[in-house]
C-alpha positions in Angstrom: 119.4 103.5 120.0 116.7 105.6 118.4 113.2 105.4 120.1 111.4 104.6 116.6 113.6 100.8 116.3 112.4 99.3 120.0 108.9 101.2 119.1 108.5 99.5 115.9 109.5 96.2 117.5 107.4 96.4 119.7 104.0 97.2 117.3 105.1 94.0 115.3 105.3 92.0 117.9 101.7 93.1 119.1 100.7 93.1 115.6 101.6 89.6 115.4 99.3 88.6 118.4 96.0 90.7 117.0 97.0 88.7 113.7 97.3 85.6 115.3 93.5 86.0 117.1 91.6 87.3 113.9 92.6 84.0 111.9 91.1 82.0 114.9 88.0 84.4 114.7 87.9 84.8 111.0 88.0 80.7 110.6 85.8 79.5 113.4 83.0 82.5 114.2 83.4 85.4 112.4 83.9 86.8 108.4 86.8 88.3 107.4 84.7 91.4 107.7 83.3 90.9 111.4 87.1 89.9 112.2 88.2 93.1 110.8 85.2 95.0 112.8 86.3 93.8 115.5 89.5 95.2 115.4 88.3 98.4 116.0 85.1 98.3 117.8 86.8 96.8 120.4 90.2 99.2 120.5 88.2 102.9 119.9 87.0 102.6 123.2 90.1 101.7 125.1 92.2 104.7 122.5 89.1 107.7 122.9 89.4 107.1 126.5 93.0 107.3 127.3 93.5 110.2 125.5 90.7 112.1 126.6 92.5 110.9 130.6 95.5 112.4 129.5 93.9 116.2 127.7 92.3 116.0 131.1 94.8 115.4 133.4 97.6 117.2 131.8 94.9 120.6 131.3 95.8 120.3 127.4 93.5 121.2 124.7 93.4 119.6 121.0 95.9 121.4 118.7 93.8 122.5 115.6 93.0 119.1 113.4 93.5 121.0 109.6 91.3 119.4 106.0 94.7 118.1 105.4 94.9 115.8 108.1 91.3 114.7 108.1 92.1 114.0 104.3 95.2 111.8 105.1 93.4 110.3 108.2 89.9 109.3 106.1 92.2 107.8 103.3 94.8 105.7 105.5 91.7 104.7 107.9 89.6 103.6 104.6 92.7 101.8 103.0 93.2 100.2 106.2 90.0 98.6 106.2 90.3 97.2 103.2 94.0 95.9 103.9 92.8 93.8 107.0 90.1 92.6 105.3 92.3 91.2 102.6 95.0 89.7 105.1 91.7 87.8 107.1 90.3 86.4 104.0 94.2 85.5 102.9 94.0 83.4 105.4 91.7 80.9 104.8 93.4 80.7 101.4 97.2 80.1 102.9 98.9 79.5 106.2 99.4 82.1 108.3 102.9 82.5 108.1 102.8 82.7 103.9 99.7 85.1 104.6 101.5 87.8 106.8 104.8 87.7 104.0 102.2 88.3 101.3 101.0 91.4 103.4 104.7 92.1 104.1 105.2 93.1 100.5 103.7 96.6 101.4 107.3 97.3 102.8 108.3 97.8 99.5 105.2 99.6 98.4 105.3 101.5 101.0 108.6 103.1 99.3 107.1 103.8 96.3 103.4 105.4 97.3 105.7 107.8 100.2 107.6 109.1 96.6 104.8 109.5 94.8 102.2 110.7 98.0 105.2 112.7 100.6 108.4 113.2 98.3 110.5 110.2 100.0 112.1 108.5 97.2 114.7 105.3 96.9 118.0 105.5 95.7 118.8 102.8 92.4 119.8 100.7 95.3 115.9 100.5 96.4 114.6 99.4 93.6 117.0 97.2 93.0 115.9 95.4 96.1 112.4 96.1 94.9 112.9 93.5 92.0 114.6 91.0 94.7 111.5 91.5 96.3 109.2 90.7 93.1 111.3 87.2 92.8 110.4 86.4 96.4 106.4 87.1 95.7 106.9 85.0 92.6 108.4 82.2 94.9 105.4 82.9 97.3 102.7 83.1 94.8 102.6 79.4 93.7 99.8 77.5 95.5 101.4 74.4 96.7 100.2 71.6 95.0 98.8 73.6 92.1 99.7 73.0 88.4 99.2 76.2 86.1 101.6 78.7 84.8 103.8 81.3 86.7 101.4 83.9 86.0 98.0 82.0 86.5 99.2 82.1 90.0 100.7 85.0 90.4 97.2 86.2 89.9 95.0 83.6 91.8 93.1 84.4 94.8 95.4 84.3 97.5 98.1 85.8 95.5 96.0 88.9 94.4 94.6 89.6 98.5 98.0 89.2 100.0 99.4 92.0 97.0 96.3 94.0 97.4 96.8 94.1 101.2 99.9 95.3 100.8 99.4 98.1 98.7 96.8 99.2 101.0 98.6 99.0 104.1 101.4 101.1 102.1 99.1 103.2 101.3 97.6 103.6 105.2 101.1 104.0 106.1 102.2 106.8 104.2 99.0 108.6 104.6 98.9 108.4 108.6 102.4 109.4 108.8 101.1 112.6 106.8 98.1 113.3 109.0 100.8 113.3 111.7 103.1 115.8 110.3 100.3 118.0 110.0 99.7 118.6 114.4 103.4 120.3 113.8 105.4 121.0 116.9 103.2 118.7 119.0 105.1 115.9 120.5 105.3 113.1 118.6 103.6 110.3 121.6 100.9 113.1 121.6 100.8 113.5 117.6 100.7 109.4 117.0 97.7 109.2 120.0 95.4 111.8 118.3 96.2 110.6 114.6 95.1 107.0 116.0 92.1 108.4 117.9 90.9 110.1 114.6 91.5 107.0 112.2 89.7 104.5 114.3 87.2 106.4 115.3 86.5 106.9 111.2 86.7 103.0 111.0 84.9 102.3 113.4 81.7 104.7 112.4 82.5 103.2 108.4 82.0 99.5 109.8 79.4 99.8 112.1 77.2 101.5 109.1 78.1 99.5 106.5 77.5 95.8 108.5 74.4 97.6 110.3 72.9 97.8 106.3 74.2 94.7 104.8 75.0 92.0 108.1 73.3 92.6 111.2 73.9 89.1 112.1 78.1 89.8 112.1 77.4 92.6 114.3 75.5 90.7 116.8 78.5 87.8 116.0 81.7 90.5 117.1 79.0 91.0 120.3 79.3 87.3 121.1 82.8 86.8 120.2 83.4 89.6 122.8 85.7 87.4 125.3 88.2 86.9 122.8 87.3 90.1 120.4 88.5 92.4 123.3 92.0 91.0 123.1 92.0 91.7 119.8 91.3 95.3 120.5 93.7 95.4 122.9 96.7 94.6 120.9 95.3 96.2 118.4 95.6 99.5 120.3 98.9 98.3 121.6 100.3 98.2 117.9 98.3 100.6 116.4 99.9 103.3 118.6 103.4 102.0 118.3 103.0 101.8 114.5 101.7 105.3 114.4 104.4 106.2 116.9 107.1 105.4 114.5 105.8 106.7 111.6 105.3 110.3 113.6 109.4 109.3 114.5 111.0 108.0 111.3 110.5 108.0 107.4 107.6 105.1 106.8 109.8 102.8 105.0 112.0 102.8 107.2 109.4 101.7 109.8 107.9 99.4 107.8 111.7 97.7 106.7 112.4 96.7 110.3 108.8 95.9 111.0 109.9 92.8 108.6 110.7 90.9 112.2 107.0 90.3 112.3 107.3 87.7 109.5 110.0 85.9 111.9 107.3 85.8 114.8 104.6 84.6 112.1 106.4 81.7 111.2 106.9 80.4 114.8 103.0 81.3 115.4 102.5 79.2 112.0 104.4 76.5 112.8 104.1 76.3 116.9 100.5 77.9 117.7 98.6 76.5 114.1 100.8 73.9 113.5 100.9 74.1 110.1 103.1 72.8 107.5 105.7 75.4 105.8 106.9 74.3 102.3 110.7 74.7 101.5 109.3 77.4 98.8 107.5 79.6 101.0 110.0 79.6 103.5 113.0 80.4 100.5 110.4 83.2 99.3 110.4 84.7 102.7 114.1 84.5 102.9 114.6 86.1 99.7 112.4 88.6 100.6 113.5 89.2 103.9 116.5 90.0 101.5 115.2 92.8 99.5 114.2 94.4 102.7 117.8 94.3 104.4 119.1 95.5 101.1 116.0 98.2 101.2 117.0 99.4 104.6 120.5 100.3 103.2 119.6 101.7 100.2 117.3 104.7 101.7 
């Protein structure tokens, strides 16, 4: 088996946990923006560290970090920020499992920005499980409960963060796997550590100035939330490396195709861990688009 399919498993399933700790954050003690702050003030320590342990031990020196790469690195690590932030505000809107589908959608943006951004295009087959996938938002974007036309809530609140997350995280996607490709015959656990060094180090700076200007009072919330913030970091780090991992492995849709197991784990966390309801629609949208996705994988 290839190392990228157990090394994408394994970032969803970590993903899944950071996920599953923000929404508590995000709708007890912190914003969406402190939850999202928190994300990486608390995982650039632990991802600076180990890789300046390993330079050390193993008497290894940087390899040259070129514009390009600090140009795909500043625009996936800005993207990103703005991604998460969507997908913590999405989910005081919707339940969590309907929240992480809507931010699932960027597998099939992910397709389209890495033709446009890298050159990796879809065969007729992918886009014709890109329209599959268009029906299942449609399925998902209906608030439950909610009278109004098709497209009145195609474009309300919730519908237009979970979309907007996802063609961010497409975009962070594409444009990490870029920054990695550009440390060329390093090997690729090495590449995908120095990439994610570099990105959340940029976050991390980005947050910290912007709250320290507009919300001291978050910044001294993420201090007090620390006991369950650092977990956060933790699995952040955890997934971010095997996410970034993969990416230096495999073609980014292809990554993010099978990283579509995630919205199998967020429904049990929706349903076991929140105990929230799941609607016959939402869980027909997310079979339909789980769909598109299979069909994806086989079309590129």
């Amino acid at each position: 088996m290839s190392l990228w399919i157990p090394v994408t498993l394994a970032a969803a399933a970590f993903q899944t946990l950071r996920f599953m700790l923000q929404k508590s954050l995000s709708t007890t003690q912190l914003s969406a923006t402190g939850a999202t702050f928190a994300r990486f003030a608390y995982s650039a320590p632990l991802i600076l560290g180990l890789l300046t342990l390993y330079l050390v031990m193993s008497g290894r020196d940087l390899p040259a970090l070129s514009p390009a790469f600090w140009l795909f690195a500043v625009a996936g690590g800005l993207a990103q920020i703005l991604a998460t932030m969507c997908v913590v505000a999405l989910f005081k809107q919707r339940n969590f499992a309907v929240g992480i589908t809507f931010k699932k959608t960027e597998v099939i943006q992910t397709a389209l920005v890495g033709l446009l951004v890298l050159g990796e295009g879809v065969s007729a087959g992918g886009f014709a499980a890109i329209l599959i996938g268009l029906l299942a938002v449609a399925l998902l974007s209906r608030t439950p409960g909610a009278n109004g036309s098709w497209l009145k809530q195609l474009t309300n609140r919730a519908s237009m963060l979970g979309l907007g997350s996802g063609v961010l995280f497409a975009i962070s996607a594409v444009t990490y796997r870029g920054a990695s490709l550009q440390l060329g015959e390093t090997e690729p656990a090495l590449r995908a550590a120095i990439t994610l060094a570099a990105v959340v180090t940029i976050q991390t700076v980005v947050m910290a100035v912007w709250l320290g200007l507009r919300d001291r009072a978050e910044l001294k919330a993420v201090w007090s939330t620390r006991r369950v913030a650092v977990w956060v970091g933790i699995f952040s780090m955890a997934g971010s490396f095997c996410w970034f991992l993969a990416f230096t492995l495999q073609n980014a849709a292809y990554v993010k195709a099978l990283g579509q197991v995630e919205l199998v784990l967020s429904l049990l966390a929706s349903t076991l861990f929140f105990k929230e309801t799941i609607t016959g629609r939402e869980i027909a949208g997310m079979a339909l688009l789980g769909v598109s996705i299979v069909l994806l994988v086989l079309a590129i």
